[in-house]
C-alpha positions, -999 to 999 in steps of 0.1 A, spaced: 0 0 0 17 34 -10 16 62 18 -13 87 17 0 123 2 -9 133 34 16 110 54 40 121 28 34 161 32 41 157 70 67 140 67 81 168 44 68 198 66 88 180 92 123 177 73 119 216 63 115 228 99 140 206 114 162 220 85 153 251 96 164 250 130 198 240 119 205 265 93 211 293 118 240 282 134 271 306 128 308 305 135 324 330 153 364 337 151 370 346 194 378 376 193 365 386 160 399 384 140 423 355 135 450 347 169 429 370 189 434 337 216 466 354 229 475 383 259 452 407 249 462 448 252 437 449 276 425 418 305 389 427 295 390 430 261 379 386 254 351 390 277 338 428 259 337 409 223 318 379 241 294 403 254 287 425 221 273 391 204 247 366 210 254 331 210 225 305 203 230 261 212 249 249 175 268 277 171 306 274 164 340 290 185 370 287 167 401 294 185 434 301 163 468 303 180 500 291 179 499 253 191 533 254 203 531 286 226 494 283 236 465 261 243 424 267 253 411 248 285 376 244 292 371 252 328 346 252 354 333 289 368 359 282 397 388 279 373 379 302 353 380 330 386 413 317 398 430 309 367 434 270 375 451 252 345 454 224 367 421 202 360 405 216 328 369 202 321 391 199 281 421 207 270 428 214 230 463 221 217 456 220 180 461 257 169 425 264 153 402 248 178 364 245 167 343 239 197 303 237 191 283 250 217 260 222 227 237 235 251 226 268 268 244 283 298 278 295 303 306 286 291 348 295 308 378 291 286 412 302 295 450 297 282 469 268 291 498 289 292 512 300 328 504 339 338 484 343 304 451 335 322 462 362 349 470 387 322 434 385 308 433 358 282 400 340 291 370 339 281 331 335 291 309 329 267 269 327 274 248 304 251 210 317 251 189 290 262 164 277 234 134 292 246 145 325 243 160 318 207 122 306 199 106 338 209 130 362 192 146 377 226 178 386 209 202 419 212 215 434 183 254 426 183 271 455 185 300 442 157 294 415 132 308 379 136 340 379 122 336 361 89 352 324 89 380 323 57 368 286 50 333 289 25 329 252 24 324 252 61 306 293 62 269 294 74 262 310 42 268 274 24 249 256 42 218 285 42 223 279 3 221 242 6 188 251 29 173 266 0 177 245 -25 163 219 -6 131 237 6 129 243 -32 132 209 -41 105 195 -14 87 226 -25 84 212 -56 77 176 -49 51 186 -26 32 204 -52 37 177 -78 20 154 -50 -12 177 -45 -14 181 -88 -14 144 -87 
């Protein structure tokens, strides 16, 4: 027995909204320009470019530095304060660290390095929760994203790979009602 075009039009419905809800996810270079994860000029200045954007669960960090001067550590909120490199939650030593942000809350990364920490390279990043990303609660950021140099791996492919599928299942579902 085939499926009724109505099983088949929710099923579609379905893929294009949980398509949907992927396709906003961005990547952000920390610090808005490539091997900002160093000493910055000023022990604030991580935390003010955290703060002038708003991060939402799937979105992207990446982390560029110089793997054989520096690491990022995931830490707890305690770590983070005191600058413990001691027990990271994670430790990452690759020199352009991608780290997706996989639920809401806060988040504490810091150098690896001795005294960098202390001199103001760390970082607290806070992931909206989902319910406000539903209901539009969002602040402007007050600079853009800094755009990522790989287009294979941009939002902006895969929001062109959302449309041409919505256009495709677009199409089928019409050919399905015309039938």
């Amino acid at each position: 027995m085939a499926p009724s075009k109505a099983s088949v039009l929710s099923v579609l419905v379905s893929m294009v909204i949980f398509l949907s809800t992927n396709v906003e996810a961005r990547e952000f270079m920390v610090g808005g320009k490539e091997n900002s994860w160093e000493v910055p000029s000023s022990p604030s200045q991580l935390n003010q470019w955290a703060q002038s954007n708003r991060f939402k669960v799937g979105d992207v960090l990446i982390f560029k530095y110089d793997k054989n001067a520096d690491s990022v550590l995931e830490a707890t909120k305690e770590g983070y304060e005191s600058c413990n490199t001691l027990k990271p939650l994670k430790e990452y030593k690759d020199g352009e660290t991608k780290l997706n942000l996989e639920r809401s809350g806060p988040y504490y990364f810091i150098s690896g390095t001795w005294g960098h920490c202390q001199n103001g390279q760390k970082l607290e990043v806070v992931v909206m929760s989902e319910k406000h990303q539903s209901r539009g609660i969002t602040s402007a950021p007050t600079e853009a994203p800094a755009p990522v140099p790989h287009a294979s791996n941009s939002v902006a492919g895969l929001h062109d790979g959302f449309w041409i599928v919505v256009v495709g299942l677009g199409s089928l579902i019409v050919g399905l009602l015309m039938a």
